[in-house]
C-alpha positions as CSV (number, residue, x, y, z in Angstrom):
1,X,0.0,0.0,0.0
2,X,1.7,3.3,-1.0
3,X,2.7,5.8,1.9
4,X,1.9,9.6,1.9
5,X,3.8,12.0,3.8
6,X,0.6,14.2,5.0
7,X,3.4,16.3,7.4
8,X,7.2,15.6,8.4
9,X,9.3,17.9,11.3
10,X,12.7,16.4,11.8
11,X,15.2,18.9,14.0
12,X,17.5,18.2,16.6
13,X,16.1,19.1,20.1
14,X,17.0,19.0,23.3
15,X,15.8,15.8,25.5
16,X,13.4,18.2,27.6
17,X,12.0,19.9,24.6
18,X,11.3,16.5,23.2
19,X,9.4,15.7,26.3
20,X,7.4,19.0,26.5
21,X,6.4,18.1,23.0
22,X,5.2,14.2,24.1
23,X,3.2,15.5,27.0
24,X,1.4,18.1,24.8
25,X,0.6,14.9,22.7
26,X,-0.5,13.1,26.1
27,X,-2.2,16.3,27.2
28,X,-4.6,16.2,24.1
29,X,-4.9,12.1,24.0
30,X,-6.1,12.2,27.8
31,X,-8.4,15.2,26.6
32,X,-9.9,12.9,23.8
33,X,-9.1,16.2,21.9
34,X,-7.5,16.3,18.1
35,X,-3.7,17.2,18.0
36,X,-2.2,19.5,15.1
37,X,1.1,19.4,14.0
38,X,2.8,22.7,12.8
39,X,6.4,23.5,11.4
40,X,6.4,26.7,9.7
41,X,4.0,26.9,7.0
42,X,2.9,23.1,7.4
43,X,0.1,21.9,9.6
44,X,-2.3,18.7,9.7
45,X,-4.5,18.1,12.2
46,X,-5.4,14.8,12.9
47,X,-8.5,13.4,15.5
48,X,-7.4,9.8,16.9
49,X,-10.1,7.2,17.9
50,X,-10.5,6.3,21.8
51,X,-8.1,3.2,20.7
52,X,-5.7,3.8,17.7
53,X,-3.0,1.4,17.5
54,X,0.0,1.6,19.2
55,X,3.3,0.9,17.9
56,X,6.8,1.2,19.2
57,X,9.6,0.6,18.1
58,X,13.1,0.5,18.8
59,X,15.9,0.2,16.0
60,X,19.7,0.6,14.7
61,X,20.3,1.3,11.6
62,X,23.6,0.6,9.8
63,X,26.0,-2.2,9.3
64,X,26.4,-5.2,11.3
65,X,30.2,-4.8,12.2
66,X,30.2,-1.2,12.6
67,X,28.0,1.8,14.4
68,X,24.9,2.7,13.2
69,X,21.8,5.0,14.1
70,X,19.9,4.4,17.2
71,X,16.3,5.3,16.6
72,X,13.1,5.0,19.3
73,X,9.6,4.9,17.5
74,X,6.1,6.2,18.7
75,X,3.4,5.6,16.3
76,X,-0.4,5.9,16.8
77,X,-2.2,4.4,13.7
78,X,-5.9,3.7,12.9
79,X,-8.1,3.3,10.2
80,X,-9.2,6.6,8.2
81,X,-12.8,4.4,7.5
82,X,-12.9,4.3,11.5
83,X,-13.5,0.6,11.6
84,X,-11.4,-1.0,14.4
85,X,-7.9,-3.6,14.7
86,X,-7.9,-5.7,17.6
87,X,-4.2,-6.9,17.4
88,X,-1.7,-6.4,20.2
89,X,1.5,-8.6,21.6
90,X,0.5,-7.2,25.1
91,X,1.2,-4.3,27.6
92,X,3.7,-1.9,26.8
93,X,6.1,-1.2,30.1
94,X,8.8,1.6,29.7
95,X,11.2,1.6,32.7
């Protein structure tokens, strides 16, 4: 299925701006409210069910006998026709 980039922000931040950033994301999931996403003249709002999908994901990138790119994933997916995915692999625990 083909991929379309509806909005992309990639900067380097500092660990607590990150976080500020997350907990506005949090802030608006625990509200049930939609989240927009702005970087200069670029926005898309988007309005998540009560129970997207959750993905996370945590990768390296780059060759086996050599360093590489460390890379932690947070993805929220659903389906644009609303209907709903039961899958899962259990709870999610971040230490």
């Amino acid at each position: 299925m083909p991929e379309e980039v509806l909005f992309k922000s990639e900067a380097s931040r500092s660990r607590e701006d990150i976080a500020a950033t997350l907990r506005s994301v949090a802030d608006k999931l625990d509200a049930g409210e939609a989240i927009t996403l702005k970087a200069g003249s670029e926005s898309v709002t988007m309005d998540p069910p009560a129970q997207p999908t959750f993905e996370v994901k945590a990768e390296r990138e780059g060759p086996t006998d050599g360093s590489g790119e460390l890379s932690v994933e947070f993805e929220l997916e659903w389906p644009e026709d609303g209907a709903t995915d039961g899958d899962g692999n259990g709870d999610l625990q971040i230490e």
